[in-house]
DRENPA-3360 file (N, C-alpha, C; in nm, 2 decimals, always signed):
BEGIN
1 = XXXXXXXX = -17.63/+9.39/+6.41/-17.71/+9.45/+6.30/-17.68/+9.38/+6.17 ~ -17.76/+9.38/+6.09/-17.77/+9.33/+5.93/-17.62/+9.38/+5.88 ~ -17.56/+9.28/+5.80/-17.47/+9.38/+5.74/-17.33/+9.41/+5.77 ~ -17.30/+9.39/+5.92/-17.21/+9.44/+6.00/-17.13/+9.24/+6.03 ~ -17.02/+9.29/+5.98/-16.92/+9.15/+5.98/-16.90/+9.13/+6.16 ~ -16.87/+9.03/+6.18/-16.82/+9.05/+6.33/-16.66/+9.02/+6.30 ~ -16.59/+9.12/+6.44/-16.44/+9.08/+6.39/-16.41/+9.03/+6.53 ~ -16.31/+8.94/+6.58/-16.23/+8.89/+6.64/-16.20/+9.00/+6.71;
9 = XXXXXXXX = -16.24/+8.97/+6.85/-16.15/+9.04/+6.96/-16.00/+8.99/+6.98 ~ -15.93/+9.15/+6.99/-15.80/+9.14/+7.01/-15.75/+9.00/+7.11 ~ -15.82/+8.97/+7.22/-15.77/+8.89/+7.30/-15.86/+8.72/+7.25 ~ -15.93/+8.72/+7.14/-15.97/+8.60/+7.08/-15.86/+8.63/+6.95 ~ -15.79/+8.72/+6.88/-15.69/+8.66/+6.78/-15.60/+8.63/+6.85 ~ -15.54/+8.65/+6.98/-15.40/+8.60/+7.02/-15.43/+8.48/+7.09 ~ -15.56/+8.41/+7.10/-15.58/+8.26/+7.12/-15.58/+8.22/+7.26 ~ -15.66/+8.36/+7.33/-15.69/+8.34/+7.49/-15.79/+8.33/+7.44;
17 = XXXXXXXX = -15.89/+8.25/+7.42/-16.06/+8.24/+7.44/-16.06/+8.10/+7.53 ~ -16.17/+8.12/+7.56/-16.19/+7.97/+7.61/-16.20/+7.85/+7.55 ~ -16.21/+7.88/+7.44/-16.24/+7.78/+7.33/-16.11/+7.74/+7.25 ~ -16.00/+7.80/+7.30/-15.85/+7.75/+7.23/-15.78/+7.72/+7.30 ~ -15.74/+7.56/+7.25/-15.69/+7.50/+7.38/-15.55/+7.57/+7.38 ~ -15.46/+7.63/+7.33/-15.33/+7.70/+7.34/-15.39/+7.77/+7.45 ~ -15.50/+7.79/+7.50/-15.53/+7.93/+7.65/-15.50/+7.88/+7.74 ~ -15.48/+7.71/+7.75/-15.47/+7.63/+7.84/-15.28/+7.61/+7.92;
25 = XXXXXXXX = -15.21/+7.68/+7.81/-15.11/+7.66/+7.91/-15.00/+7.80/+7.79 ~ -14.93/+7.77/+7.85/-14.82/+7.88/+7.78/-14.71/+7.92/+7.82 ~ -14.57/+7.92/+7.73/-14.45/+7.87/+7.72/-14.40/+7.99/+7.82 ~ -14.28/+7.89/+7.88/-14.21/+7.99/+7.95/-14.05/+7.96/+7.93 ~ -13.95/+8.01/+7.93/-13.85/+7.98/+7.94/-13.76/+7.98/+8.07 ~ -13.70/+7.87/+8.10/-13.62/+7.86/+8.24/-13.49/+7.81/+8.19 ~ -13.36/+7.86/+8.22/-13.24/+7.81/+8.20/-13.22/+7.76/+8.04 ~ -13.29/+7.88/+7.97/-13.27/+7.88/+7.85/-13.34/+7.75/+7.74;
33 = XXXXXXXX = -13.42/+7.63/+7.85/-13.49/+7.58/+7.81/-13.64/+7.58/+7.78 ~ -13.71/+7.57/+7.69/-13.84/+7.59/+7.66/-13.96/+7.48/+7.74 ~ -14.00/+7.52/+7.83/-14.13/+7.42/+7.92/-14.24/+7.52/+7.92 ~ -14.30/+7.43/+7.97/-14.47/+7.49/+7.95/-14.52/+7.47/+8.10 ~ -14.59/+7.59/+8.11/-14.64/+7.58/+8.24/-14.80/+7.60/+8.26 ~ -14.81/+7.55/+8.37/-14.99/+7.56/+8.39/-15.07/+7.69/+8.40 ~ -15.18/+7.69/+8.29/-15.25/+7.81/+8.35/-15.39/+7.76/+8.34 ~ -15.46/+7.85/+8.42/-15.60/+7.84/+8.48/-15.61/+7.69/+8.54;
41 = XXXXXXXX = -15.53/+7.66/+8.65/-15.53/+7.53/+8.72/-15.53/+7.39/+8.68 ~ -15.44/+7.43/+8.50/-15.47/+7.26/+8.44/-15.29/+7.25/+8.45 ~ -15.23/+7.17/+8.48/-15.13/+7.04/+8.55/-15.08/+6.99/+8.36 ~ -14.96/+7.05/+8.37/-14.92/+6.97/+8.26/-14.76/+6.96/+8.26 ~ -14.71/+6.81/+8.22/-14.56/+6.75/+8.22/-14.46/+6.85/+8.16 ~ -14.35/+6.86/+8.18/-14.25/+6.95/+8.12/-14.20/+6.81/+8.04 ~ -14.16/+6.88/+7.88/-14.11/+6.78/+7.79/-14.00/+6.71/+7.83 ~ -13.94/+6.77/+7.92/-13.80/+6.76/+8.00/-13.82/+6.62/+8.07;
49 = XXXXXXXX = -13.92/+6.58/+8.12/-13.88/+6.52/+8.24/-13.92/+6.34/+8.11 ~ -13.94/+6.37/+8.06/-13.99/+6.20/+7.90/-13.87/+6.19/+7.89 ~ -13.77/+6.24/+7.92/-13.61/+6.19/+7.86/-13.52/+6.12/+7.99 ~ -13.60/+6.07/+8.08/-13.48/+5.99/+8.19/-13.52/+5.87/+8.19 ~ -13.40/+5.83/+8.25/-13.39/+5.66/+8.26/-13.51/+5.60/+8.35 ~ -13.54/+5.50/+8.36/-13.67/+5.43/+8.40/-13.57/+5.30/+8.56 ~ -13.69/+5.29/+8.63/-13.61/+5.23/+8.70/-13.50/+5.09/+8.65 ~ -13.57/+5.01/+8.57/-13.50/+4.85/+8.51/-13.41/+4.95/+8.43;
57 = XXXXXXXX = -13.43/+5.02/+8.38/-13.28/+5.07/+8.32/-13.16/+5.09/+8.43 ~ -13.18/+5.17/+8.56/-13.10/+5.20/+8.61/-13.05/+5.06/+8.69 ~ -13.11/+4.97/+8.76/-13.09/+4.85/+8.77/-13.01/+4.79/+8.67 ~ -13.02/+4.77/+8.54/-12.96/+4.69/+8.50/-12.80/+4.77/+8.46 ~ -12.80/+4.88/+8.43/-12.63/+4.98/+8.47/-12.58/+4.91/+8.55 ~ -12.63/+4.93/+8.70/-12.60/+4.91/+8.82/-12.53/+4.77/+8.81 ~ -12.61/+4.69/+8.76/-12.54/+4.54/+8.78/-12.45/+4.52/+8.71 ~ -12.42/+4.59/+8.55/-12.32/+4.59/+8.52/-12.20/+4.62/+8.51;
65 = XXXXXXXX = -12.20/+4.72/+8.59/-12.10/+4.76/+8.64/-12.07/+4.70/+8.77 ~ -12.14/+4.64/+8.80/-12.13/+4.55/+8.93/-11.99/+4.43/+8.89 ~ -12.05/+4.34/+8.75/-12.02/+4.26/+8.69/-11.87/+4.27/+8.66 ~ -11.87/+4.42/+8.57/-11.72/+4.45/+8.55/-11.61/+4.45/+8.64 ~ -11.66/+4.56/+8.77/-11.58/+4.57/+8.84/-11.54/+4.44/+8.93 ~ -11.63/+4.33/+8.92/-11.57/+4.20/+8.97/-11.48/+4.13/+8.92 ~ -11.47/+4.16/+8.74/-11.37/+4.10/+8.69/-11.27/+4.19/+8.63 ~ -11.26/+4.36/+8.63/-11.12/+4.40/+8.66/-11.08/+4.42/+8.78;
73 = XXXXXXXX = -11.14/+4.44/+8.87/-11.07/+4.45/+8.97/-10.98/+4.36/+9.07 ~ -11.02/+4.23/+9.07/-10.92/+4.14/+9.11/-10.79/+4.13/+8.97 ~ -10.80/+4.14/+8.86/-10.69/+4.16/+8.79/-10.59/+4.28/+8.79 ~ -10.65/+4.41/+8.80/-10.57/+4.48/+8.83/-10.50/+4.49/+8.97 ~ -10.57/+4.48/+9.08/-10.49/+4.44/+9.17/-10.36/+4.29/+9.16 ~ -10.40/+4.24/+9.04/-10.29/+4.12/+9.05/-10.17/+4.15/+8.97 ~ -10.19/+4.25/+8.88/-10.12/+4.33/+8.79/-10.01/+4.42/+8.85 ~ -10.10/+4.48/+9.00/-10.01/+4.56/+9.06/-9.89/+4.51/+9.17;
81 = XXXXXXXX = -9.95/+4.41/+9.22/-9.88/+4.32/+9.31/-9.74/+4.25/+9.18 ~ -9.79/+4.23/+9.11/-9.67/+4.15/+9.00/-9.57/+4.29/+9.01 ~ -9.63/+4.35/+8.94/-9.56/+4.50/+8.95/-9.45/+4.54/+9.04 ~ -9.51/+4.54/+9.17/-9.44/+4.57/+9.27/-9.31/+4.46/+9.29 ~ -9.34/+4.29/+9.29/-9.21/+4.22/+9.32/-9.13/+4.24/+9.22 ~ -9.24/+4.27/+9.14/-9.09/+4.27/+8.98/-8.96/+4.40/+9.01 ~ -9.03/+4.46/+9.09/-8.95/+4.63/+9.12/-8.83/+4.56/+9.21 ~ -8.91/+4.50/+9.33/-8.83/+4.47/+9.45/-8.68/+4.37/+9.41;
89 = XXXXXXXX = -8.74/+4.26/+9.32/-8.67/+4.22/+9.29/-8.55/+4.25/+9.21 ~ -8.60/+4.34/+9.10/-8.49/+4.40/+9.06/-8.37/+4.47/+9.14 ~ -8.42/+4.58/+9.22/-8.36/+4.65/+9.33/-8.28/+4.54/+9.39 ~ -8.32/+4.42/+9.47/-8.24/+4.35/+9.51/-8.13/+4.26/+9.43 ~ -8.15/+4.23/+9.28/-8.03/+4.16/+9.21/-7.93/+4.30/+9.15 ~ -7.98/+4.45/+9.19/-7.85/+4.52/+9.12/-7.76/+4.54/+9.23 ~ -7.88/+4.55/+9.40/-7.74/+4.55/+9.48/-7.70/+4.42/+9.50 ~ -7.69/+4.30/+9.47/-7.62/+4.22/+9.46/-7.51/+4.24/+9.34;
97 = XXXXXXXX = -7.56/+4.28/+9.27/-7.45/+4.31/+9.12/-7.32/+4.43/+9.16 ~ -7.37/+4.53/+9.22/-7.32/+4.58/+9.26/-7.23/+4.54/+9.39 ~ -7.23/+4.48/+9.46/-7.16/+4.41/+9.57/-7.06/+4.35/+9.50 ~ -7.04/+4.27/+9.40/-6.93/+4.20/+9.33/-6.91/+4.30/+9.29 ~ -6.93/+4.37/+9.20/-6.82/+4.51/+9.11/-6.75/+4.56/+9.20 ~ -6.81/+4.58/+9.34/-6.72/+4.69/+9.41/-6.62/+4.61/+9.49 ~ -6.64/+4.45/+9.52/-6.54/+4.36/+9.60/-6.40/+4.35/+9.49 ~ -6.46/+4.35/+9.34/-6.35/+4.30/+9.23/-6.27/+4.43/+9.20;
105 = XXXXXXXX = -6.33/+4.59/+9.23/-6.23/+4.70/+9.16/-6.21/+4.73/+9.31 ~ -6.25/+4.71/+9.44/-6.19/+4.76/+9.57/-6.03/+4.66/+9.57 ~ -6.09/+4.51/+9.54/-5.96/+4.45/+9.58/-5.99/+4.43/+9.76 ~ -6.13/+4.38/+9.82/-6.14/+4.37/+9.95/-6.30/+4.26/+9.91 ~ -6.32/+4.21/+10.02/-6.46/+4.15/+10.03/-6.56/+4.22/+10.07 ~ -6.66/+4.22/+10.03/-6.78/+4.34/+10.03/-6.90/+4.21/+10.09 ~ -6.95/+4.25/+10.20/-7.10/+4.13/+10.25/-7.19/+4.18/+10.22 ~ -7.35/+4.11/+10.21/-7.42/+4.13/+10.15/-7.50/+4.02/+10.29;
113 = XXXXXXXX = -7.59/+4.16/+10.37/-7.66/+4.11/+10.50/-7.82/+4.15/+10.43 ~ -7.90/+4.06/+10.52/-8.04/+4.07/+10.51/-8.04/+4.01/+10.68 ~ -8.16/+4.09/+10.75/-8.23/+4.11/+10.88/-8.37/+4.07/+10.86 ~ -8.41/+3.95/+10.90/-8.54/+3.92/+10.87/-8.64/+3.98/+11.01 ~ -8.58/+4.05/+11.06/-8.63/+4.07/+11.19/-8.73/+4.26/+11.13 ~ -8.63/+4.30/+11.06/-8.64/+4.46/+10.99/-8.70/+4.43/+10.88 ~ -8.66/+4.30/+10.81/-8.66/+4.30/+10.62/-8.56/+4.43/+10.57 ~ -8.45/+4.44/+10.64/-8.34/+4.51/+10.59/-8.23/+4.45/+10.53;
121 = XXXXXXXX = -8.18/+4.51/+10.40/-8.05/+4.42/+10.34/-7.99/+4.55/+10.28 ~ -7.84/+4.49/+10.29/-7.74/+4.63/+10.26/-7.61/+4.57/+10.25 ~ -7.51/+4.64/+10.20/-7.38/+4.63/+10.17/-7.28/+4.65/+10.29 ~ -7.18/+4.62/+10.33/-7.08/+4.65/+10.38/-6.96/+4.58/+10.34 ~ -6.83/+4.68/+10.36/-6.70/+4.64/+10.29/-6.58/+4.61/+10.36 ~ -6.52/+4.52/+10.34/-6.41/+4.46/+10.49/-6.31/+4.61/+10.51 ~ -6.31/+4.61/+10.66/-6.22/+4.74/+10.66/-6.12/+4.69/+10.75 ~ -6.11/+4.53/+10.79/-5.98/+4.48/+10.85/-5.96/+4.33/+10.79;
129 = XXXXXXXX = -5.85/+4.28/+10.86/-5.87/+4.16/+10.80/-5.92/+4.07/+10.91 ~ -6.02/+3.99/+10.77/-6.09/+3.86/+10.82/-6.28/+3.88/+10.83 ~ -6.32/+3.79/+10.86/-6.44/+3.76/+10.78/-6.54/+3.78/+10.91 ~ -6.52/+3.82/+11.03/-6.61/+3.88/+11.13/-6.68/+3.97/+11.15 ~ -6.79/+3.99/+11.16/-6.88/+4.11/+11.10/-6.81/+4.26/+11.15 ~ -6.75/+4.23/+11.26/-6.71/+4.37/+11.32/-6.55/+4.41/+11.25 ~ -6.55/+4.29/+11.13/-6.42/+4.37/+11.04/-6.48/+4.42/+10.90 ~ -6.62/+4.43/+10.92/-6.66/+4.52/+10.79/-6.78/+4.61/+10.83;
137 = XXXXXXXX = -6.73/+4.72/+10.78/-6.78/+4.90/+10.79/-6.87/+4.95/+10.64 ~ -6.91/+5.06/+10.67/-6.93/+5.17/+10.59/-6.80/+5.20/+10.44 ~ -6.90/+5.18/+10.36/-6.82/+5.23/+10.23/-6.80/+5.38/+10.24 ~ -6.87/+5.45/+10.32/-6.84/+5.61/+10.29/-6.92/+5.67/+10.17 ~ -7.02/+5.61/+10.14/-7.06/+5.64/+10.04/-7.24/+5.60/+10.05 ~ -7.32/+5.74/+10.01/-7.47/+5.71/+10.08/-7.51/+5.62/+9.96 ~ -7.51/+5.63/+9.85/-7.54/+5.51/+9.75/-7.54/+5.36/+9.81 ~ -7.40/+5.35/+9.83/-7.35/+5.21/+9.89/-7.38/+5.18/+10.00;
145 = XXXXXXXX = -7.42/+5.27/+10.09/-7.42/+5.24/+10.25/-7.55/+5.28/+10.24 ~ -7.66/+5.27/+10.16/-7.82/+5.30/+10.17/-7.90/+5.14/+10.24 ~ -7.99/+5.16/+10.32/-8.01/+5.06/+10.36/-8.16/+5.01/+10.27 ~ -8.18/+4.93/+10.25/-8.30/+4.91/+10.18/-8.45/+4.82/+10.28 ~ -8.53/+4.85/+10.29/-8.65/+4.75/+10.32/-8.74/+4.72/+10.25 ~ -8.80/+4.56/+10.30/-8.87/+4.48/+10.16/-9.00/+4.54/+10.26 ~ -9.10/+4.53/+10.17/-9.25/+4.55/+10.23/-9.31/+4.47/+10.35 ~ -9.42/+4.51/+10.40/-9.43/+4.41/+10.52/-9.50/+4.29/+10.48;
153 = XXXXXXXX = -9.43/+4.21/+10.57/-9.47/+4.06/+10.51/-9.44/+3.97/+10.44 ~ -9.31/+4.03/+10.33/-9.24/+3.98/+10.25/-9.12/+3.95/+10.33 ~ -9.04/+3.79/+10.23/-8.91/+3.76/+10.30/-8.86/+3.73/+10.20 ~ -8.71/+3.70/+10.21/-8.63/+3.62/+10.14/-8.55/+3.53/+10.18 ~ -8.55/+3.43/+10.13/-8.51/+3.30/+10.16/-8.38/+3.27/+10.05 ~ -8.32/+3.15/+10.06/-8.22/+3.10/+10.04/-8.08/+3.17/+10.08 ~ -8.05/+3.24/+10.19/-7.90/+3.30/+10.21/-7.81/+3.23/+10.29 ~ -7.87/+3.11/+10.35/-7.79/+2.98/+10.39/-7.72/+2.92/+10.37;
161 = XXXXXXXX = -7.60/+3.00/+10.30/-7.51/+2.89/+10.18/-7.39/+2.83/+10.26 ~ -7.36/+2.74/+10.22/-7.18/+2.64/+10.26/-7.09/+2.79/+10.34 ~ -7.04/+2.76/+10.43/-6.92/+2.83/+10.44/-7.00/+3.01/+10.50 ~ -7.12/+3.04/+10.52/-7.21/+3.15/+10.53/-7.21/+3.14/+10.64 ~ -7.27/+3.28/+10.76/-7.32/+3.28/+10.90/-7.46/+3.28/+10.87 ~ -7.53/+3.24/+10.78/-7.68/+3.25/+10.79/-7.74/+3.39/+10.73 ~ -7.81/+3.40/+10.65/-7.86/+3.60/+10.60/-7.76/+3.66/+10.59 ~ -7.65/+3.62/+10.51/-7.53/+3.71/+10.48/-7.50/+3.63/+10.35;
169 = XXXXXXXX = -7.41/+3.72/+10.27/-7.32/+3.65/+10.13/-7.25/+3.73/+10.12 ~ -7.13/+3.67/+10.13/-6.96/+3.74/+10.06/-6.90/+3.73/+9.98 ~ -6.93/+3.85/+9.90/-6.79/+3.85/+9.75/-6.70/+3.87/+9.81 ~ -6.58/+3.80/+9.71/-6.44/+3.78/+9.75/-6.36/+3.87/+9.65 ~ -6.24/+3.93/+9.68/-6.17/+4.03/+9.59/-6.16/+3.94/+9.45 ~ -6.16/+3.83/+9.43/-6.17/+3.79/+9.33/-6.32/+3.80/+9.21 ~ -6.40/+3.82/+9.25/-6.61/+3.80/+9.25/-6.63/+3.67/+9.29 ~ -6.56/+3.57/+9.31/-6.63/+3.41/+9.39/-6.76/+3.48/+9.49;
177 = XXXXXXXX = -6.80/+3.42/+9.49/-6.92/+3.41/+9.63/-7.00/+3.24/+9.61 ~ -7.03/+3.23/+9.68/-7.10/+3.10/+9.69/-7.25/+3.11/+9.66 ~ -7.23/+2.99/+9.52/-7.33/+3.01/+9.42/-7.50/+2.98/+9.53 ~ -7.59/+3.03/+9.52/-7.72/+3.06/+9.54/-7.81/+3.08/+9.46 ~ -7.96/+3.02/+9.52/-8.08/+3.06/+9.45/-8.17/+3.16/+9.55 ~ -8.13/+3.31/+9.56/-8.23/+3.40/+9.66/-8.42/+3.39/+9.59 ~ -8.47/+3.37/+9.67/-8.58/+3.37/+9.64/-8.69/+3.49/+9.74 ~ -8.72/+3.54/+9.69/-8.84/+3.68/+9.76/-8.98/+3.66/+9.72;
185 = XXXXXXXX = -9.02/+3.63/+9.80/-9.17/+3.61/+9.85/-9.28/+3.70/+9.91 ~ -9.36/+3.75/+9.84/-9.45/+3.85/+9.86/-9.53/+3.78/+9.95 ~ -9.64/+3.85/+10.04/-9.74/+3.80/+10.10/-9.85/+3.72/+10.04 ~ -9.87/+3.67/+9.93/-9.93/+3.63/+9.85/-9.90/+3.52/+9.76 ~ -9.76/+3.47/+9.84/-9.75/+3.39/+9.81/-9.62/+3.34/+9.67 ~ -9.64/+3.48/+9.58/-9.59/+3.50/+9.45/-9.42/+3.52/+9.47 ~ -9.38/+3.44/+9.41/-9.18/+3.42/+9.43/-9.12/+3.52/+9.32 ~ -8.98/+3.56/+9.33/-8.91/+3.62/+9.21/-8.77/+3.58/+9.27;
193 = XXXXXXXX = -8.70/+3.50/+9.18/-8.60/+3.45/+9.17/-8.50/+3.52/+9.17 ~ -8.39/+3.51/+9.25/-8.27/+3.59/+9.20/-8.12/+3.49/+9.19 ~ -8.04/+3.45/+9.10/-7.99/+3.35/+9.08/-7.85/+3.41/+9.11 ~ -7.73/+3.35/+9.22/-7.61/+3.39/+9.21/-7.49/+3.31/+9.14 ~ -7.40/+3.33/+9.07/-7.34/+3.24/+9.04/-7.23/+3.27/+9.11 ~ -7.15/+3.14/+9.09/-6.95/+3.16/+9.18/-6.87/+3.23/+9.13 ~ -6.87/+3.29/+9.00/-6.73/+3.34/+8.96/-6.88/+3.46/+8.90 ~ -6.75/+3.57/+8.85/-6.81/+3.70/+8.77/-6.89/+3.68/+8.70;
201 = XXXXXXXX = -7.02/+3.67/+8.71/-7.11/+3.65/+8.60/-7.21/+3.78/+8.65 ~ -7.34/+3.80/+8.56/-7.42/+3.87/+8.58/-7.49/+3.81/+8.67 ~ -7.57/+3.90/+8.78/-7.70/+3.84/+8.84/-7.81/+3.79/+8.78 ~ -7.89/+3.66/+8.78/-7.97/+3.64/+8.67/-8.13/+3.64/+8.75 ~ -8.24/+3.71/+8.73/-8.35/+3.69/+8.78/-8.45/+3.64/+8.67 ~ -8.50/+3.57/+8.75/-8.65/+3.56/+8.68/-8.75/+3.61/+8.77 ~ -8.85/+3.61/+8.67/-8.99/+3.69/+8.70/-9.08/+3.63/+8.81 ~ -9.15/+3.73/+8.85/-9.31/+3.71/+8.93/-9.31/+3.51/+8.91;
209 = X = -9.39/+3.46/+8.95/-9.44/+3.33/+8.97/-9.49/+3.24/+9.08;
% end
């Protein structure tokens, strides 16, 4: 009629008409995030999914880390292996050090055997007289009488000395022993020195090489 304003239906002010595209979809919340979901059979993207990596992105990640791990990981592995002889070898020049301290404050000759059959080396201390293996025993003591083994595959070399049965070395109640160059050899090749001298001196090693 003349006169008479028209007013907006309740469900044309909250923007369901057909004619407002907001009728076309409308917010829902999932896991506290805001997406939009389809209504009246129109198909629309969640904002969510515009934010991931594309394939040549994840390709190129991939290769790079590809790249890295080629060049630390052969270093740390070579890092670890250094690591390890440098241990071994140590262990082997203190019971050498220790074999002269105990032949010079016992006042007896103390041997110093390696088994390349085991890779076992250990201490023992003369308990009769004379230089035959079956006149030296147990110190009595699990420190001293501990037997040690080198890893598999590793050897040591140089225990051949003047006056020696072969894989043995004898401090004398004096500390003489017959001077040597022990050398320990990992599977890889990599040496660590252990240096003996003839009279009381310190054991001297050098490093990995």
């Amino acid at each position: 009629m003349r006169g008479e304003t028209h007013r907006p239906s309740a469900r044309a002010s909250r923007g369901e008409g057909a004619g407002n595209p907001l009728a076309r979809v409308a917010p829902a919340k999932a896991n506290g995030v805001l997406r939009w979901r389809a209504v009246r059979g129109q198909r629309f993207f969640s904002p969510c999914s515009a934010g991931g990596f594309t394939l040549v992105e994840l390709l190129l990640v991939v290769a790079l880390l590809g790249l890295l791990s080629s060049v630390a990981v052969p270093r740390l592995n070579r890092s670890v292996r250094e690591r390890e002889l440098s241990l071994a070898s140590s262990d082997l020049g203190e019971t050498l050090a220790i074999a002269r301290t105990e032949a010079v404050r016992r006042g007896v000759k103390v041997r110093f055997t390696f088994d390349p059959r085991t890779r076992e080396y250990g201490l023992s201390v003369q308990q009769f007289e004379g230089d035959r293996p079956g006149d030296f025993g147990a110190f009595g003591n699990d420190l001293l009488d501990a037997r040690r083994t080198l890893p598999q595959g590793w050897t040591l070399e140089g225990l051949s000395v003047p006056g020696g049965a072969g894989n043995e070395l004898v401090f004398e109640p004096s500390g003489f022993a017959e001077a040597c160059e022990l050398r320990l050899v990992d599977p890889n090749g990599r040496v660590a020195g252990i240096g003996i001298a003839q009279w009381y001196e310190d054991v001297n090693r050098t490093g990995p090489r």
